[in-house]
Structures are given as structure tokens and as C-alpha cells.
KOLBA-804386 format. One record per residue (C-alpha): y, z, x; chain. Coordinates in Angstrom, 1 decimal, always signed. Example, Ala and Ser with C-alpha at 12.3 -4.5 7.8 and 13.67 -1.06 7.14 Angstrom:
% KOLBA-804386
- y_z_x_chaine
- -4.5_+7.8_+12.3_A .
- -1.1_+7.1_+13.7_A .
***
This chain:
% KOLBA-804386
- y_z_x_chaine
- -13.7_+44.7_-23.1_A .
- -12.3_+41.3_-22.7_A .
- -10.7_+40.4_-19.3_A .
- -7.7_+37.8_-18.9_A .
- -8.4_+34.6_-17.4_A .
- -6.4_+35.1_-13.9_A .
- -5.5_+32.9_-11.2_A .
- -7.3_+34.6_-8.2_A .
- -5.4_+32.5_-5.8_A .
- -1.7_+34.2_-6.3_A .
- -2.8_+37.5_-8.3_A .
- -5.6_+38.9_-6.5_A .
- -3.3_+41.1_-3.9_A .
- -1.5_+42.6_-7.2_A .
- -4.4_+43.2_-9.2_A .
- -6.2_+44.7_-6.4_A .
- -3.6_+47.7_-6.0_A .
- -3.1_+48.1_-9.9_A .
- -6.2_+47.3_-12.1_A .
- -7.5_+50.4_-13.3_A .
- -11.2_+48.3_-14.0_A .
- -13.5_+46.4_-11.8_A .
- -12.5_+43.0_-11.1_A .
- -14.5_+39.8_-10.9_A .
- -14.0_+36.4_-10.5_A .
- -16.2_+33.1_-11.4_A .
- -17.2_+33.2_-8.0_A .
- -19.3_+35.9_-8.2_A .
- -22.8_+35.3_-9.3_A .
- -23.8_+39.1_-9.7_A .
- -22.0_+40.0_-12.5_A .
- -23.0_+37.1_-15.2_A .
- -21.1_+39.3_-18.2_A .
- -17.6_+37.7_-17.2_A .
- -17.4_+34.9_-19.4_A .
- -16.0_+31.9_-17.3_A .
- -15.5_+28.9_-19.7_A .
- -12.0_+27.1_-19.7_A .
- -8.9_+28.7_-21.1_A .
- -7.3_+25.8_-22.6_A .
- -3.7_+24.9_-22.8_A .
- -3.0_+23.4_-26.4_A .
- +0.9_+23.2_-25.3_A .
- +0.1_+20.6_-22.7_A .
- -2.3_+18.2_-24.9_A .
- +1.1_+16.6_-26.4_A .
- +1.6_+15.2_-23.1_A .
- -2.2_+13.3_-23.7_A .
- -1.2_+11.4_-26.5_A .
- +1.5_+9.4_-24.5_A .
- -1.1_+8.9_-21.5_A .
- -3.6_+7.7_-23.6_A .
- -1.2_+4.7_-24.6_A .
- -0.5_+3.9_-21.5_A .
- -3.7_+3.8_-20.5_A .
- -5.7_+2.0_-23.6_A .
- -2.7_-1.0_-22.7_A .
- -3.7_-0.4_-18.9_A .
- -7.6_-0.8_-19.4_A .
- -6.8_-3.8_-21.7_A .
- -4.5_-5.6_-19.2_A .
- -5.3_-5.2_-16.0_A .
- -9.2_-5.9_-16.4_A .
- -8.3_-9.6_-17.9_A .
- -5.5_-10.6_-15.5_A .
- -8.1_-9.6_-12.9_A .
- -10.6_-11.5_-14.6_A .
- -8.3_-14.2_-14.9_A .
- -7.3_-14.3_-11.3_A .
- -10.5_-14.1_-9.9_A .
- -12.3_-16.5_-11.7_A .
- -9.2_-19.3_-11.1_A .
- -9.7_-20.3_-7.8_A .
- -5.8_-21.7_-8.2_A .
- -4.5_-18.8_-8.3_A .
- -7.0_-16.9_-6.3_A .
- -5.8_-18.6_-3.2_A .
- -1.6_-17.7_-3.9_A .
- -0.1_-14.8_-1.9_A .
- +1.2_-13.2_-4.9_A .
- -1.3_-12.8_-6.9_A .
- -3.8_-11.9_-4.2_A .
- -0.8_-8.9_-4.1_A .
- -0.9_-8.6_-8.1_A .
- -4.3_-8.2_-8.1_A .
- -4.3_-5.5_-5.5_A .
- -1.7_-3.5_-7.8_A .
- -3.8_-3.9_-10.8_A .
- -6.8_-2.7_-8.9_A .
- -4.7_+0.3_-7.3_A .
- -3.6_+0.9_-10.9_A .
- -6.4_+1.2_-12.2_A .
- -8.0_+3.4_-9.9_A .
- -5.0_+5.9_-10.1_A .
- -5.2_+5.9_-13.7_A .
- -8.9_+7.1_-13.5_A .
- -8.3_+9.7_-11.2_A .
- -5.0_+11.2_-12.6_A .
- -6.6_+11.5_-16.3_A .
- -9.1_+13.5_-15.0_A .
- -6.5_+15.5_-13.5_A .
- -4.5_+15.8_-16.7_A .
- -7.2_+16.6_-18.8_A .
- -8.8_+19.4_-16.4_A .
- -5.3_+21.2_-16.3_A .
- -5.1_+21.0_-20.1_A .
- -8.0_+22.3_-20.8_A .
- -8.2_+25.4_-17.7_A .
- -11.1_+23.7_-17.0_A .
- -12.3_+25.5_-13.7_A .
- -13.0_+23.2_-10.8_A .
- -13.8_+24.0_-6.6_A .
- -10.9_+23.7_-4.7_A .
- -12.4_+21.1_-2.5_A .
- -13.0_+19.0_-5.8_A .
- -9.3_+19.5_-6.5_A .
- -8.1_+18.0_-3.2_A .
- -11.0_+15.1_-3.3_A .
- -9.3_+14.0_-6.8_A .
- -5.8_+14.5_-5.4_A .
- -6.9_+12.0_-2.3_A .
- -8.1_+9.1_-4.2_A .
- -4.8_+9.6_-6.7_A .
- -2.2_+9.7_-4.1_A .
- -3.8_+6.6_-2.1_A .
- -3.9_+4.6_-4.9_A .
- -0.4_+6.0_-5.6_A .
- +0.9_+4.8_-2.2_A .
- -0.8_+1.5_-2.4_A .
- +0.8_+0.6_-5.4_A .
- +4.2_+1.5_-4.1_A .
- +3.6_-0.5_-0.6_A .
- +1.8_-3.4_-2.4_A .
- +5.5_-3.8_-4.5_A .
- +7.6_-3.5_-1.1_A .
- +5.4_-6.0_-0.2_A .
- +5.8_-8.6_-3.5_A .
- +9.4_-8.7_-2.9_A .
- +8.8_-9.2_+1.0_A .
- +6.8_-12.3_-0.6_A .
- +9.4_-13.3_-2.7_A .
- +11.9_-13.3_-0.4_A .
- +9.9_-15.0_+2.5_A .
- +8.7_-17.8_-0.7_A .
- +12.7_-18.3_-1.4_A .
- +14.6_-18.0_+2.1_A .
- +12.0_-20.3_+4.0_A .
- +10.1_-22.5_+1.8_A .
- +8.8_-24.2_+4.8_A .
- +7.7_-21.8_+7.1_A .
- +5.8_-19.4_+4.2_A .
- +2.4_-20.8_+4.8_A .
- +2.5_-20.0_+8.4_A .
- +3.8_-16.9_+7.7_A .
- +2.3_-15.0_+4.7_A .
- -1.2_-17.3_+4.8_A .
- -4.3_-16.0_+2.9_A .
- -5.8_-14.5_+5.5_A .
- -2.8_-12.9_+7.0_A .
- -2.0_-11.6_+3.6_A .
- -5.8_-10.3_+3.4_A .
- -5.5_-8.2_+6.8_A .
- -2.0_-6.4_+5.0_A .
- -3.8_-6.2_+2.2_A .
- -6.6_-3.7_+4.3_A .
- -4.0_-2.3_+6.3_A .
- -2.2_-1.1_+3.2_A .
- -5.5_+0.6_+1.8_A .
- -6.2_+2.2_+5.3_A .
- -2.3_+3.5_+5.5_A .
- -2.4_+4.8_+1.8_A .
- -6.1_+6.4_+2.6_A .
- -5.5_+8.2_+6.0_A .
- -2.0_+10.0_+4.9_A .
- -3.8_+12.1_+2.2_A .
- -7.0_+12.7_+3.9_A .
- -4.4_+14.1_+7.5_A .
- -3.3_+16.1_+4.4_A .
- -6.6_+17.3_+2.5_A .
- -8.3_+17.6_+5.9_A .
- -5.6_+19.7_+7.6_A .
- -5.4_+22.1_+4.9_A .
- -8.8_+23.0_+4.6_A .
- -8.2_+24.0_+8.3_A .
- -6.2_+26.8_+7.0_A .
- -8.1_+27.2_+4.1_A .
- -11.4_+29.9_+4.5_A .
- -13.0_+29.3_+1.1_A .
- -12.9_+25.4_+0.0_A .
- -15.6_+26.3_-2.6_A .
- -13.3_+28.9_-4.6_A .
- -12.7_+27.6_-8.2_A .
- -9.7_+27.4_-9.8_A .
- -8.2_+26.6_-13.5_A .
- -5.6_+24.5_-12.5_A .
- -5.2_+21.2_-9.9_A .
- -2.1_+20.6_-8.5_A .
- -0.7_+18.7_-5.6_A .
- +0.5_+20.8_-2.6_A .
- -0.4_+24.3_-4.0_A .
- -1.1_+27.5_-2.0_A .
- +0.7_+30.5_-3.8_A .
- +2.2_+32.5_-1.0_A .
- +0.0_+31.1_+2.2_A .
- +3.6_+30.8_+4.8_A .
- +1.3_+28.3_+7.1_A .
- +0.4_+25.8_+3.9_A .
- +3.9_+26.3_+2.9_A .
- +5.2_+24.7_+6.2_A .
- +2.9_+22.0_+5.6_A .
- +4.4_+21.6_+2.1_A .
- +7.6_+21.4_+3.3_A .
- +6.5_+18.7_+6.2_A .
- +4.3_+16.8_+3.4_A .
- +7.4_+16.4_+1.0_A .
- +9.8_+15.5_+3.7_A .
- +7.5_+12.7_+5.0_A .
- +7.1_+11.5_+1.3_A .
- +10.6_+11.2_+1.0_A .
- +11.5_+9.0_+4.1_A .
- +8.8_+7.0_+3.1_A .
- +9.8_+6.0_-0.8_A .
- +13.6_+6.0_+1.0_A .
- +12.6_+3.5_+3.6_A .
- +10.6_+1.1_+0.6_A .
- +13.7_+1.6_-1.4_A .
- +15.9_+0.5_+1.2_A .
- +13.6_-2.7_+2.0_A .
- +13.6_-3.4_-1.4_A .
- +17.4_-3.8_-2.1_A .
- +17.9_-5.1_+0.9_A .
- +15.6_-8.0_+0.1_A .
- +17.1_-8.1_-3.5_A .
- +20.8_-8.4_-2.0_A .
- +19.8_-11.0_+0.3_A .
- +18.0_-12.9_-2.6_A .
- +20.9_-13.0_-4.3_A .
- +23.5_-14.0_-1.9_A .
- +20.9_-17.0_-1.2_A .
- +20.9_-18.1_-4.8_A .
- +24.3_-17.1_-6.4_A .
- +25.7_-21.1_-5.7_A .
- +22.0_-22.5_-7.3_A .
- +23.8_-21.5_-10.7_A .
- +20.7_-19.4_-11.7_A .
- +22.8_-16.0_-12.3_A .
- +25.6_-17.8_-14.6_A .
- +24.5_-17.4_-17.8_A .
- +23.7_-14.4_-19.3_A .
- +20.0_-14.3_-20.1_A .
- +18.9_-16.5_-17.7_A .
- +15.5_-16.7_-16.0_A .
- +16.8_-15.1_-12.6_A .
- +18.5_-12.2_-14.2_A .
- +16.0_-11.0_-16.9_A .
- +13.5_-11.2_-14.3_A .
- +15.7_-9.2_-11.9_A .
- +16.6_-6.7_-14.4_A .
- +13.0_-6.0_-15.6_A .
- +11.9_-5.7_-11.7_A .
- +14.6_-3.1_-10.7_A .
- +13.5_-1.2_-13.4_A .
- +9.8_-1.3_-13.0_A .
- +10.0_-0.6_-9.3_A .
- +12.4_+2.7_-10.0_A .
- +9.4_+3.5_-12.3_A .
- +7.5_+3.8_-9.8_A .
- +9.4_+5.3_-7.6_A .
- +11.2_+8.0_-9.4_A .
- +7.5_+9.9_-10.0_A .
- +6.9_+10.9_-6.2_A .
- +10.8_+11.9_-6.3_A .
- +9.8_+14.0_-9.2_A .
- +7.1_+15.4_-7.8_A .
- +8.4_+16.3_-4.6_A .
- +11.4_+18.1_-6.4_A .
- +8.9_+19.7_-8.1_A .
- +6.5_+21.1_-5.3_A .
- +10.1_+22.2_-3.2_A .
- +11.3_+24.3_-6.2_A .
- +7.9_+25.6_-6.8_A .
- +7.7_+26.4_-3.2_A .
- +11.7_+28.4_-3.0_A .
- +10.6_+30.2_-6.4_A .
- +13.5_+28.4_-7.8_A .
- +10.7_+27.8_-11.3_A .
- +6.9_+29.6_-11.9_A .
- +4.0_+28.7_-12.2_A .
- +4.1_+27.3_-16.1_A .
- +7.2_+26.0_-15.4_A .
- +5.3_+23.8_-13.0_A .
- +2.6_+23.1_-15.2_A .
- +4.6_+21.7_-17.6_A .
- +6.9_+19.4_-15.5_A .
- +3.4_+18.1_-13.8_A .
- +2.0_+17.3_-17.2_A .
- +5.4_+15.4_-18.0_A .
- +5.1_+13.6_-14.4_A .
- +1.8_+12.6_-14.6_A .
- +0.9_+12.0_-18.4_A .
- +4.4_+9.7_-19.2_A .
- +6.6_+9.2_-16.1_A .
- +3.5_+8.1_-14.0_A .
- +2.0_+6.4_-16.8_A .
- +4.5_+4.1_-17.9_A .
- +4.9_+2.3_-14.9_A .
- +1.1_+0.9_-15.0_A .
- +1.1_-0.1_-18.7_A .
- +4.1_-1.8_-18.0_A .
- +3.2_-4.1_-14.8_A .
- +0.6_-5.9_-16.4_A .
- +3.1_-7.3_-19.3_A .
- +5.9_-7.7_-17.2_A .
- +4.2_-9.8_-14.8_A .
- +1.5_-11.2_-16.8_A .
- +4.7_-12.6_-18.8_A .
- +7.0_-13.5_-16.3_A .
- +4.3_-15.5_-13.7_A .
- +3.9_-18.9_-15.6_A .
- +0.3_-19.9_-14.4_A .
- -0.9_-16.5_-15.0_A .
- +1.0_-16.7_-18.9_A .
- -0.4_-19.9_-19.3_A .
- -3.9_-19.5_-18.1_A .
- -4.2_-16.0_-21.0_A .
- -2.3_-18.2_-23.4_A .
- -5.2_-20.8_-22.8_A .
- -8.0_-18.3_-22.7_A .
- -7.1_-16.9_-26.3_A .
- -6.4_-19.9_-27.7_A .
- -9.0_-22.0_-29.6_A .
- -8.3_-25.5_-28.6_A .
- -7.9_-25.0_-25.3_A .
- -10.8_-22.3_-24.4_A .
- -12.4_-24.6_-22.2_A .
- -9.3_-25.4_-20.2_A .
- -8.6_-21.7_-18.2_A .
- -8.6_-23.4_-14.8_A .
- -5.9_-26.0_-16.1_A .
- -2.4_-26.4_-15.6_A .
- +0.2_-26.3_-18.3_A .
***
């Protein structure tokens, strides 16, 4: 008799007062005639093809301008790309982390809880590096533009360094508060289960206070980098409209302006997403597919996009770095990387 692949952690209860045959899970080792492999979701691999995109352009991109910034001691030594290269590594390190996410959920490929959480750490730490490290270029930007003289003193290379760690440490202790105040609640880490998502605990009404805490305190923090952010845009602009950067109507100043405002609502939008997503699932306003699929849109395109796009936008827009990859692919001028233009 063939038994359906169930999600012990919200059915058992159900199951328990209905099924009319014994019931086992992968956790049990006794009975070893319950076949356990993966029940695979062939809906959800459309959502692969777009990730895969964005992340063959990601793992093209951000390894070079790394490369690029490292091995120029030039611009190894400027604030902002000590701060691009610290996106590029956070992107990167999401991206690895988030596909094997995408791919385990696709496939119902059964994993430990604890595993689940581990991968969930490292994505949302890299997640909210990223996000601070961009608060923190326009903070740069602004500080380069409103006091030319004074930027040295205040954003120096070892003062940018220390942000740099504190950033990390910031973006690593929120989600391990999370993962390790869950598993408080939680009496069997080790259970496995055929799907990984953020913030889920089926009807536990302890874990879903701490969902509702989680998501508030993930909101105040993408509204206060929002705020900061146009804040520091508005006041950049007030500063420069009488320069006559902003009169014509593809200038410098604005295309660079437009294409920032919209990578920065990429990627912010995601954790607005996802929150929405985790609050609805949590009210029974959607099910559990429902969720499925709007996590597989989140994380495979919305989240994606965002990191295939940073490396082009500001590999493009940042003269020395555009110069230094138009030298290094160039023929004539291979021996000249460390040059000016």
C-alpha cells in the first residue's frame, strides 16, 4: 500500500485521530518499508530557470570586480569600494545559501529542522548585510558630497573597516537570537522536514508570537534604512540642484539617481514581501502551497534580481572600476589594470 508524503509538523494531530492504518514518519528507523526519498514539486522548478540567470551573471560579476578591487591597491584603499566589495561578498554568500534553499523545496527534498534554520541564518545575515552595507554607500555618498573636506577624518579606512565588522556582527546576531530562541521552544531540532521556510511552526501559539515579534522588528528595521536613505537622497539633491547637474534630461546625476532608487527598492521590497507573506500565512489568510509558491517567486526572481543587477550598475556607473575591467579585457592595455584612464 503506498502512503502520502505528509508534513508531520501540522498533520500529525489530524491523522492521529483519523488514519485507519499505522502511521510512520522518516524519523523512525524501525520500520525501513516507508519509502522516504523526496516528493518533488515540478510546479515550482519554473521559478529555477529565472534564478539560475541571475545567478550565472552573479558568479560572473561579482568574482571579477572583487578580483579587481583587491588586487588594485587604488581602489582598495577608497571607502566605497571597501563598501562595494562587502555587498558583492554578502551577495554572493546569500546567493549560495538561498539556492540551496530553492532547490531543496523544489524538489521535497527532506532535511533536519536544525539544518533548515542553520541555512536560514547564514541567508538572512547575508540578507541584512547587504541592505545595511547600501544604507551605508549612500551615508558615504552623502558625507563625500556635503563635506568634501572633513570625509577623510570622518569615513577613514580603518573607521570604515570597524562598520564594516559591526555590520557583519549586527546582521549575524539578529538571526542566531532568532534560530537560537526557537529551538528553545522547539523539543525535536532533529525532526525532518520536506520543506524550508523562514518563520514556520504550523499551529505552535508560543512560535507564533515570536513570528509576529520577528516580522514587526524586520519592518522597523527596512522602514528606518528606508527613511535614511531618502533622507540622504533629498538632502543630496537640494545640495546640488544650483551645480546644474539635474538640468538636462539624461544627465550623469539623474541616470545614476534613477538606477539607484530602483536597485535599492529591489532590495528592499523582498523582506516586505516576505514578511507579508509569513503574517498571512500565520492569520490563515493563504495555505500552505499558497506559501510555497509566493516563497519560490520571492526568493528565485524578486531576491534574485537585485544581486545580478549590482554588479552592472555599479561596475558601470564607478569610472575607475569601468575603466580598470575595460583595461583588463582589452588587449593593448592588459598590462595596464593598476592604471588610470
Amino acid at each position: 500500500m503506498d502512503i502520502d508524503y505528509i508534513n508531520w509538523t501540522s498533520s500529525l494531530p489530524d491523522l492521529l485521530s483519523n488514519s485507519t492504518f499505522p502511521i510512520s514518519s522518516c524519523n523512525d528507523t524501525l520500520d525501513e518499508s516507508i519509502d522516504c526519498t523526496p516528493r518533488p514539486n515540478l510546479e515550482l522548478w519554473i521559478f529555477l530557470i529565472p534564478s539560475a540567470f541571475c545567478s550565472i551573471v552573479t558568479l560572473l560579476m561579482n568574482p571579477l570586480i572583487l578580483f579587481i578591487i583587491l588586487m588594485n591597491s587604488k581602489l582598495r584603499k577608497e571607502t566605497r569600494y571597501q563598501l562595494l566589495a562587502n555587498v558583492m561578498i554578502s551577495d554572493l554568500i546569500f546567493l549560495l545559501f538561498n539556492t540551496i534553499i530553492s532547490t531543496c523545496n523544489t524538489i521535497g527534498w527532506y532535511m533536519h529542522r536544525i539544518i533548515c534554520f542553520t541555512l536560514i541564518v547564514f541567508t538572512f545575515a547575508a540578507y541584512t548585510s547587504c541592505v545595511l552595507t547600501v544604507t551605508m554607500m549612500v551615508i558615504d555618498t552623502y558625507i563625500a558630497i556635503c563635506f568634501p573636506l572633513h570625509y577623510h577624518a570622518l569615513l577613514s579606512l580603518s573607521r570604515i573597516k570597524k562598520v564594516l565588522l559591526g555590520i557583519w556582527i549586527f546582521s549575524s546576531v539578529f538571526p542566531l537570537a532568532i534560530f537560537l530562541l526557537s529551538q528553545t521552544f522547539d523539543g525535536n531540532p532533529l525532526e525532518r522536514q520536506d520543506m524550508c521556510l523562514m518563520l514556520y511552526y504550523g499551529n505552535d501559539e508560543k512560535k507564533n508570537y515570536l513570528v509576529t515579534v520577528v516580522c514587526a522588528l524586520s519592518l522597523f528595521f527596512l522602514f528606518l534604512c528606508s527613511i535614511m536613505i531618502i533622507y540622504f537622497y533629498i538632502k543630496l539633491y537640494n545640495i546640488t540642484k544650483q551645480s546644474g547637474i539635474w538640468v538636462n534630461r539624461f544627465s550623469r546625476a539623474k541616470l545614476t539617481l534613477m538606477m539607484h532608487s530602483v536597485l535599492l527598492c529591489l532590495y528592499i521590497i523582498p523582506a516586505c514581501v516576505l514578511s507579508a507573506e509569513i503574517m498571512m500565512f500565520k492569520n490563515n489568510m493563504i495555505g500552505i502551497d499558497a506559501r510555497m509558491w509566493m516563497s519560490a517567486f520571492n526568493n528565485s526572481m524578486v531576491m534574485m534580481m537585485p544581486r545580478a543587477l549590482t554588479p552592472l550598475v555599479y561596475g558601470l556607473r564607478y569610472r575607475e572600476l569601468a575603466c580598470t575591467i575595460k583595461n583588463l579585457f582589452s588587449c593593448n592595455k592588459v598590462s595596464h589594470i593598476g592604471t588610470d584612464c
